[in-house]
N, C-alpha and C positions, 0 to 999 in steps of 0.2 A: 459291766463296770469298766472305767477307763482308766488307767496309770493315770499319775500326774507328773506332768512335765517337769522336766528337772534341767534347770538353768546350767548350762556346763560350764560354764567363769562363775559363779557362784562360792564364792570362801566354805572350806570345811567347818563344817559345826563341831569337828571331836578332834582336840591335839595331837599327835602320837607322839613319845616322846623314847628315844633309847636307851636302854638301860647299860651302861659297861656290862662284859662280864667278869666275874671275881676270879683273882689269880687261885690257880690252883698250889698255889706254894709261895711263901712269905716272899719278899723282894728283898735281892741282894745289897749287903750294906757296904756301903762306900769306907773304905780307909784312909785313911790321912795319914803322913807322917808328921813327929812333933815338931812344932816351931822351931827352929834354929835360929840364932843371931846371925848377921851378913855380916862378912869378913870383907878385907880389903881388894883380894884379892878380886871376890866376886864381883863388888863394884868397878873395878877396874876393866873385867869380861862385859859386862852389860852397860858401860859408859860408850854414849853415842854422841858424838864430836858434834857441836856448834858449825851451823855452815855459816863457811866464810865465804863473801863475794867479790871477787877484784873488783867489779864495778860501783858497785855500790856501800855506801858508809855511812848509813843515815844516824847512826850514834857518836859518832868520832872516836871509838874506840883505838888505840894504838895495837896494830898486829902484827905481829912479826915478820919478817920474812921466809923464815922456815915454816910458819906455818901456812904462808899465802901459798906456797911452794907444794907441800901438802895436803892444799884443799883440792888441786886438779888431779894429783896422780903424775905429774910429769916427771920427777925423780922417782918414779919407781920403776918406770920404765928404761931400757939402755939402748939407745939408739944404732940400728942396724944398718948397714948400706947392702941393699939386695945385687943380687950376682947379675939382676938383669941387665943392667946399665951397661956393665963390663959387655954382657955376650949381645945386646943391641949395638955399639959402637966397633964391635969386632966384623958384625955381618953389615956393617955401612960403610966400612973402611974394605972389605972383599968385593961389595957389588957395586960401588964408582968405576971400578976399571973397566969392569962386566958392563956396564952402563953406556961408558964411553963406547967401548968398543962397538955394542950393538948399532948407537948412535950413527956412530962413522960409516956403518956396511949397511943401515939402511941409505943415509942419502945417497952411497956409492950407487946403490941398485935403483936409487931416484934417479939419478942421472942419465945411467946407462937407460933409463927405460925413457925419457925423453929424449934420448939423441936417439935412439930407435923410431921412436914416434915421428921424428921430422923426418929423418931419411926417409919414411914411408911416406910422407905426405909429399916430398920432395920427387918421389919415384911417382908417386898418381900425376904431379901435375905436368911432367916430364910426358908422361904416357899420352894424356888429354892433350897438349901441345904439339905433339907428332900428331896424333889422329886427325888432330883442325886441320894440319900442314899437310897432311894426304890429302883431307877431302877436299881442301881450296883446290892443291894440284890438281884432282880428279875433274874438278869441274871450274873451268878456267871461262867460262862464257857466263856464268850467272853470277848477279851482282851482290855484294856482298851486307850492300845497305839494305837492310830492314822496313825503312820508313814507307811511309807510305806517299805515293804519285803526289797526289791532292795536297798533301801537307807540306810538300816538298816545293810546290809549285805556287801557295800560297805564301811559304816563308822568303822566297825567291820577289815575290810581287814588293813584299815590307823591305826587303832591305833595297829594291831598287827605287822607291818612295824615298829613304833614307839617302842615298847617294842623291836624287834630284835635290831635296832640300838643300844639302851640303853646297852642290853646287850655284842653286840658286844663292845662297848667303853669300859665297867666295862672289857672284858676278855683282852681286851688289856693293859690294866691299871696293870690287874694281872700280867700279862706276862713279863711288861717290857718295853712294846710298847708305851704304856699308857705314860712314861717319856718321851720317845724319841719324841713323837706327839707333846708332851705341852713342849719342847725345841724349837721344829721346830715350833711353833706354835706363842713362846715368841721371837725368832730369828725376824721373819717375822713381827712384830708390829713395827707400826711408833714412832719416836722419841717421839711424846706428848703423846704418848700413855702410853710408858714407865715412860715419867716422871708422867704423871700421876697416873699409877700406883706404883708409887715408885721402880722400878725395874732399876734406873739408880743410879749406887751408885758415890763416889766420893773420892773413893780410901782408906775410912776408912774401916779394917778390924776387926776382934774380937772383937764387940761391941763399939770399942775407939772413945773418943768423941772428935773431931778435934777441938781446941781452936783457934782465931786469933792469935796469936805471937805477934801482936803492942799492944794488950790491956794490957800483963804483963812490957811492956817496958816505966816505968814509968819514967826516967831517963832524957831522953831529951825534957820532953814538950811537948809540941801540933807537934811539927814536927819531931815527931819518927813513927807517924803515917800517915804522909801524902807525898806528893810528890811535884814533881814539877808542876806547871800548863801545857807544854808540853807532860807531861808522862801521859798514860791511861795504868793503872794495877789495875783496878777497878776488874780483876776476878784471883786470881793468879795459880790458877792450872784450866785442863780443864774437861770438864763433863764427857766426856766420855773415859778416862782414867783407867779405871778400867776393860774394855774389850779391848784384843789387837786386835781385828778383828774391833771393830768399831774406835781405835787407827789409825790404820793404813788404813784407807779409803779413806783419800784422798792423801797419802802418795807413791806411785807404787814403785816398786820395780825398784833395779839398772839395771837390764839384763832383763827386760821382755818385750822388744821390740826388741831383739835381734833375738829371735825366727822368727820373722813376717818381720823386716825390715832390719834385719844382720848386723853384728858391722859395726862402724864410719869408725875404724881402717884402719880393711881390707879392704874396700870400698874404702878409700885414699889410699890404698897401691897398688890397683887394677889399677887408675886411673892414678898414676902417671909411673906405667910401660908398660903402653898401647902405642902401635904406632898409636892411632886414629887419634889423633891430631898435630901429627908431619908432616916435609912435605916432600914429596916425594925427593929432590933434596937438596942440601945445598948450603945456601943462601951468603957462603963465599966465593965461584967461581964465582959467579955475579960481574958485573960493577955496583962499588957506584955511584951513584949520588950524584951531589952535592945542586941541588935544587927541586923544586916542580915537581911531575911529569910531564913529558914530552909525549904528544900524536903524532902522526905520520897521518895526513892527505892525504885519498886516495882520488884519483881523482874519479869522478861521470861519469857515463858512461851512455849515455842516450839510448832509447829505438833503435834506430835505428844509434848507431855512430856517433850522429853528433859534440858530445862534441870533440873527437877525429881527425874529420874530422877539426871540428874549430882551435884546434890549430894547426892542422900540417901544415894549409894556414898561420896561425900568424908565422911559425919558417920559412916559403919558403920551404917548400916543398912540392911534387906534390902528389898529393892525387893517391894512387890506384886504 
């Protein structure tokens, strides 16, 4: 025979339920004292004050001031001044002196310790300065430059480059050349260069000092000097007028495209005696027409005759 399986999550079939157990002796009774009427006085002991709030008053009740007074506690308290104040202001008023004084005798010993410091740098370089001046004495044959032959001999080559040009310029200058460079030289500078350098004059010759002409014309008032709002002669002569080769620059000449592209003239004269464009035959032997062009439609001729073949069945006649 086999047990029978027994589900282990399975609910109990039988409740157990606990019973108390029974006192073994009645339970103790509670006493009371009798009722008393409340006296004033105790209402007064067990009366718990209304809070009051300085901020807020959402009733509009009127409250006094003694009692605003007495909702923080601040009159109950008596205001103290602590001893500390006294004995912090006693040891601030002892340790400035103390302070100063420290102050002073350090930067005494700052100082004293940087004039220390130079002297000693002044005594190194003292020492190094004598030793050079020994060893120069000692050795009075060897040269004291550094450099090297080659570099020496190269920088020697450029500066003697530099004295020929020099000279070359000064024998040119003698000669005459010297003008004619610093013409070609003053030719070939830009407009701002000129005015900058004052080399642009404005047609005053022999020192003459050019006055405006409106400012001596006192006669007619403010309007001997001015113009119309329309008119701009804000500049009345031009800048460069005083050289006719910068005068005449943007100016070309009457005939100098004659050379390159041959007068107008002849060119019309050339063109209207040519037979290019005339026409072969004259057009006053022809029959006028009296209306729009007239075309003459030919017949179509198909690949193998049969257009031909077609109509000559349409007029009765017998095909070849």
């Amino acid at each position: 025979m086999v047990g029978k399986h027994v589900d282990p999550l399975e609910p109990l079939k039988f409740k157990h339920k606990r019973v108390p157990r029974a006192s073994g002796s009645p339970p103790v009774r509670v006493l009371h004292s009798p009722t008393r009427p409340v006296t004033v006085k105790d209402k007064q002991d067990w009366n718990i004050p209304a809070c009051i709030s300085n901020s807020k008053n959402v009733k509009g009740y009127t409250i006094p001031l003694d009692k605003r007074l007495a909702s923080d506690g601040r009159g109950l308290e008596d205001v103290e001044i602590s001893d500390g104040f006294a004995k912090l202001s006693e040891a601030l008023y002892v340790a400035e002196p103390k302070a100063r004084e420290a102050v002073s005798t350090r930067s005494k010993v700052n100082k004293e310790m940087d004039t220390m410091e130079k002297e000693r740098k002044e005594q190194d370089l003292r020492a190094l300065a004598q030793k050079a001046r020994a060893e120069s004495a000692a050795m009075p044959s060897q040269s004291l430059d550094p450099r090297d032959p080659k570099r020496e001999t190269e920088d020697m080559v450029q500066r003697e480059k530099i004295r020929e040009e020099c000279r070359r310029e000064r024998r040119l200058e003698a000669s005459g050349g010297g003008k004619k460079r610093k013409m070609m030289r003053d030719k070939e500078r830009d407009i701002s260069e000129k005015v900058a350098l004052g080399m642009v004059s404005n047609g005053c010759r022999g020192g003459e000092v050019m006055h405006d002409q409106r400012l001596f014309n006192q006669e007619q008032g403010m309007g001997s000097g001015f113009a119309t709002d329309d008119q701009y002669n804000v500049y009345d002569k031009g800048l460069l007028t005083a050289q006719h080769a910068l005068s005449t620059l943007y100016k070309p000449k009457k005939d100098m495209d004659d050379e390159m592209y041959g007068n107008a003239d002849e060119e019309l004269h050339k063109l209207n005696n040519t037979k290019r464009f005339k026409p072969d035959q004259d057009l006053s032997a022809t029959e006028k027409r009296q209306g729009a062009v007239e075309f003459d439609k030919e017949a179509e001729e198909g690949v193998f005759g049969l257009a031909q073949f077609v109509s000559d069945v349409n007029d009765g006649k017998k095909p070849e």
